[in-house]
N, C-alpha and C positions, 0 to 999 in steps of 0.2 A: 809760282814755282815752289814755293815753301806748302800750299797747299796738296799740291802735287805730291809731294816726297812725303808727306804725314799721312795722303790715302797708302802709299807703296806700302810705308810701314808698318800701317793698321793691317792693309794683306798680309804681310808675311808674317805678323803677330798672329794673325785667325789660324794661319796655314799652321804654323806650328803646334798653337795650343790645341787645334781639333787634332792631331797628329801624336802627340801627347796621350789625350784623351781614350782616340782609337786603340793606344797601345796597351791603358789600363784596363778597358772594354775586355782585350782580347785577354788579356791575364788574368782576371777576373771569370772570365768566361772557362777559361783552361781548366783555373785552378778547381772551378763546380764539377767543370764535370770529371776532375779527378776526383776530386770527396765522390761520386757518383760511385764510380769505377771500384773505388774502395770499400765503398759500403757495400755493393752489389755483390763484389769478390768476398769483403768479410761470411756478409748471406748465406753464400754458396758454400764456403767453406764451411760452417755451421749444419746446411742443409746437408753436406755431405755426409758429416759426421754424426748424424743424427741418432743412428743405430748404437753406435759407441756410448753417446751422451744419452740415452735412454738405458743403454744398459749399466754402466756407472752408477746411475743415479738410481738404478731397481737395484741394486747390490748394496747400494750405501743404506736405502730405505727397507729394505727387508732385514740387513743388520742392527740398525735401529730400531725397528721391530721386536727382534729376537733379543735383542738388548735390556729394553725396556720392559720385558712378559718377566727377563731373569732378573730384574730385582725384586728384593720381596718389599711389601709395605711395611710403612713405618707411622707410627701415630706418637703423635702427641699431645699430652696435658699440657697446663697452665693453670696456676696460681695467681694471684694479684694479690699483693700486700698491704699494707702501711705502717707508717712507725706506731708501735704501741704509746707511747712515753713523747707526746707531742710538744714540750719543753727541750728535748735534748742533755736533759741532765740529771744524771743521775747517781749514786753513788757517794764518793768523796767529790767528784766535781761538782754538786750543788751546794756539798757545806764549805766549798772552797768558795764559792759566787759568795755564798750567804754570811761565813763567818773568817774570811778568810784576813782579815784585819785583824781583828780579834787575837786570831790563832796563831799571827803570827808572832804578836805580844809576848805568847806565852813560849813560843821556839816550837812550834808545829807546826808542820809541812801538810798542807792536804791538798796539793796537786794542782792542777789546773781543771778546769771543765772541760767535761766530756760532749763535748759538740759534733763529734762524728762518730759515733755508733753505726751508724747505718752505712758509710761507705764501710767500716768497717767490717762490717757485716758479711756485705757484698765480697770484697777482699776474700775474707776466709772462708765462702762458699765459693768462688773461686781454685782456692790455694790447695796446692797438692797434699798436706798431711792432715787436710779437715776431709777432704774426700777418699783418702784413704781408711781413714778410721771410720768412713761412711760405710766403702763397700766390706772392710771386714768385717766391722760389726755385724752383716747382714749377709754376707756371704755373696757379694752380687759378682765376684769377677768372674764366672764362668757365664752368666748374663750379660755380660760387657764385651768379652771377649769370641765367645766360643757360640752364641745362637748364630742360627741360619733360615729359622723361619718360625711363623708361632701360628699354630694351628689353630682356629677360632672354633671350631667344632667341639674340639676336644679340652678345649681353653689350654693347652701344652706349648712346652717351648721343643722345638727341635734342635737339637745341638749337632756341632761338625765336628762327629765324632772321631778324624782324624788328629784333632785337636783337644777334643776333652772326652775321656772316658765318663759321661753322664752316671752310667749303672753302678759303675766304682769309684764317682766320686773322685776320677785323678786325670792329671794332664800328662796326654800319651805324645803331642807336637814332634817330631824330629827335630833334633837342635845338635848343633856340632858339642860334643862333652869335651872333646882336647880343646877346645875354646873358653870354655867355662860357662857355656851358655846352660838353662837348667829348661826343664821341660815346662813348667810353671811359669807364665809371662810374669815378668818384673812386675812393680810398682809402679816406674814410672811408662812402662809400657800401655798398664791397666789407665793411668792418669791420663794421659794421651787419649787416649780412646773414648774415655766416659767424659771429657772436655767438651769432645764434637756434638754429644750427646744431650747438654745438659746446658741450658743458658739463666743466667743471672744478670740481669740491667733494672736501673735505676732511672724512673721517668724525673728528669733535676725540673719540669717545670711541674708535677704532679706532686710528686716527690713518693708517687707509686712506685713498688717494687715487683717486679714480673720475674715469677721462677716458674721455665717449664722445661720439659723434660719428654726426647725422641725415644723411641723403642719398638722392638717388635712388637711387642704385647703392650696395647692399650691398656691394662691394666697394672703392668709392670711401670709403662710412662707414669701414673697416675702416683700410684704407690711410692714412685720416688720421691716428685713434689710434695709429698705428705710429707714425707719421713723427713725431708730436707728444713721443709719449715719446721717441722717440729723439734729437728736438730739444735738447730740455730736458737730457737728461743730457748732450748734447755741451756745449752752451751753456755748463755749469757745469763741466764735465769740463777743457773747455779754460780757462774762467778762472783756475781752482787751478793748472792748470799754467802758467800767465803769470805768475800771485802767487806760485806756489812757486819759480819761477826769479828774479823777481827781489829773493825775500828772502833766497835762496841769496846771491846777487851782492851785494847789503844787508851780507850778515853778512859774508862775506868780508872785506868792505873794514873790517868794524868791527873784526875779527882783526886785521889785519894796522895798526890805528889804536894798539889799547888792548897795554899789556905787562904786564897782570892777567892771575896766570895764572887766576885763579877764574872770572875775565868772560871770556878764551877757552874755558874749558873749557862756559860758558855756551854761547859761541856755538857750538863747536862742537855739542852735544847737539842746539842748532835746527836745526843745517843739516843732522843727523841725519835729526831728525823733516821735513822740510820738504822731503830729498830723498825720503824714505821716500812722501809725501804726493804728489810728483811721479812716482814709479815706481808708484803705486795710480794715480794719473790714467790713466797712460800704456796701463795693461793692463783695467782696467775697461771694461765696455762699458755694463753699470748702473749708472752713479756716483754718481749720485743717489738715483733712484730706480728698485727692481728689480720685477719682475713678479712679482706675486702671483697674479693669473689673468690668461690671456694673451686679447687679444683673439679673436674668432671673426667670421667672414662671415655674415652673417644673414642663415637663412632664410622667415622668417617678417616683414612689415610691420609696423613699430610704429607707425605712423598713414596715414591717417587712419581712426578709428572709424566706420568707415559705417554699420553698426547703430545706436549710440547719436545719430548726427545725424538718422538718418529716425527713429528713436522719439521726438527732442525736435522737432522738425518735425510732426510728428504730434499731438503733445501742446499746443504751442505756437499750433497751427490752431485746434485746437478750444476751447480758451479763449478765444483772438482771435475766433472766432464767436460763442461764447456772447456776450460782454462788446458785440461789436455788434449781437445781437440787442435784446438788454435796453436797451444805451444808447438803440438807433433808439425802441423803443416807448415808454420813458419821456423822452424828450425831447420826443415828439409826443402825450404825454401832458399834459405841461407847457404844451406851446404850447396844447394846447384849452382846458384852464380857464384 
């Protein structure tokens, strides 16, 4: 009997579980061929709008096109640097390293070391009133501001003479006057501009320093990385020598104070080094920083990528189609039910 009643049960356990099973079969089954249906429907609603999504995407890719013809090229130099002065000191910060026990003896201050010249450096090629005194000295803001294209035939810049009267030498701009606005872009409007222009980094595992410099005119790009480096080492070149004369005059006077002969002998040995420091000034013409590769005239445009603007133009079309095709029919899908 008990065998009896454990077959019955084994039936209606099979009866169930395949029943079960049947039911995931069927839902399993439904659920394919709705992914089918969906896909099939997606398809079709793509194939329909096919015309749209070709013509979107020839609008978006012809305006990329004409986009990319209207910029003009732009080239750039480069420079590669390094530090002149591969110790880091120099000035009163090496007679600080050198005699700075000494010197304190006698009640003189001579600074700390000069260990960062070169971010320094970097810094004030950066900073807005070292590149100011750049382009006035040079007259570059109507080249900063005001070109629209540079003629390589004629090696000419063309200027937007909306903006800057070339012939006369004046900026003609509409600018509101009850504003206080003036015709002549600001300083910091010019600094702005010649930033985007003009890169200065410091390689910290090389400890190379890379100045180059965008422009219409390849020769103008070139021209400025000159002028730039050569900037900078004047810049620094003359302050050692204003520092180193008047620590000469400094010491002098502390000689002829103190009647140590050991703290003259001190001061002399600075004003050793210090003249020494002002005759390196004097003869150097890399003081800073010397050329490692020397700039060159570019032949060749580093922007703009007119390939890569009409292939994402192109790209960007036909997604912007699809994504309108689909919105328009599922939104007018929406509204019917």
């Amino acid at each position: 009997m008990d065998k009896e009643l454990e077959y019955r049960l084994a039936r209606i356990e099979e009866k169930l579980t395949g029943s079960v099973n049947d039911k995931d079969s069927d839902f399993a089954k439904q659920q394919k061929a709705d992914d089918e249906i969906d896909l099939r429907e997606l398809w079709n609603v793509i194939w329909a709008g096919r015309i749209k999504i070709i013509a979107i995407t020839a609008v978006f890719a012809v305006t990329s096109v004409i986009y990319a013809l209207s910029l003009p090229n732009m080239y750039k130099s480069e420079v590669i640097l390094a530090p002149a002065q591969s110790d880091g000191k120099s000035g009163m910060g090496a007679l600080a390293a050198q005699y700075g026990g000494l010197a304190a003896m006698a009640g003189i201050n001579l600074g700390g070391g000069d260990t960062s010249r070169i971010e320094q450096a970097i810094k004030l090629l950066n900073s807005w009133p070292f590149l100011e005194e750049f382009w006035q000295e040079y007259n570059y803001k109507p080249m900063i501001l005001a070109v629209e294209h540079w003629d390589a035939r004629t090696d000419k810049l063309e200027f937007d003479e909306s903006l800057y009267d070339s012939a006369r030498d004046i900026w003609v701009r509409e600018v509101d006057a009850e504003a206080g606005e003036l015709a002549e872009p600001s300083s910091y409007e010019t600094y702005k501009e010649l930033v985007k222009m003009l890169s200065v980094e410091l390689d910290h595992e090389t400890g190379l320093i890379y100045i180059s410099a965008e422009h219409y005119s390849p020769i103008v790009a070139e021209e400025w990385v000159s002028l730039l480096k050569r900037k900078i080492n004047t810049y620094y070149q003359q302050k050692d020598m204003v520092e180193a004369q008047k620590n000469i005059d400094y010491l002098t006077a502390k000689i002829q104070q103190t009647r140590l002969t050991n703290m003259q002998s001190v001061f002399y040995n600075m004003i050793e080094n210090q003249t020494k420091t002002l005759m390196l000034a004097e003869v150097s013409e890399e003081y800073l920083l010397k050329t490692v590769v020397p700039s060159k005239v570019a032949e060749e445009k580093s922007k703009p990528r007119r390939a890569l603007i009409c292939i994402l133009g192109f790209l960007f079309g036909g997604v912007f189609g699809l994504v309108f095709v689909l919105l328009k029919y599922f939104s007018s899908s929406s509204i019917d039910k």
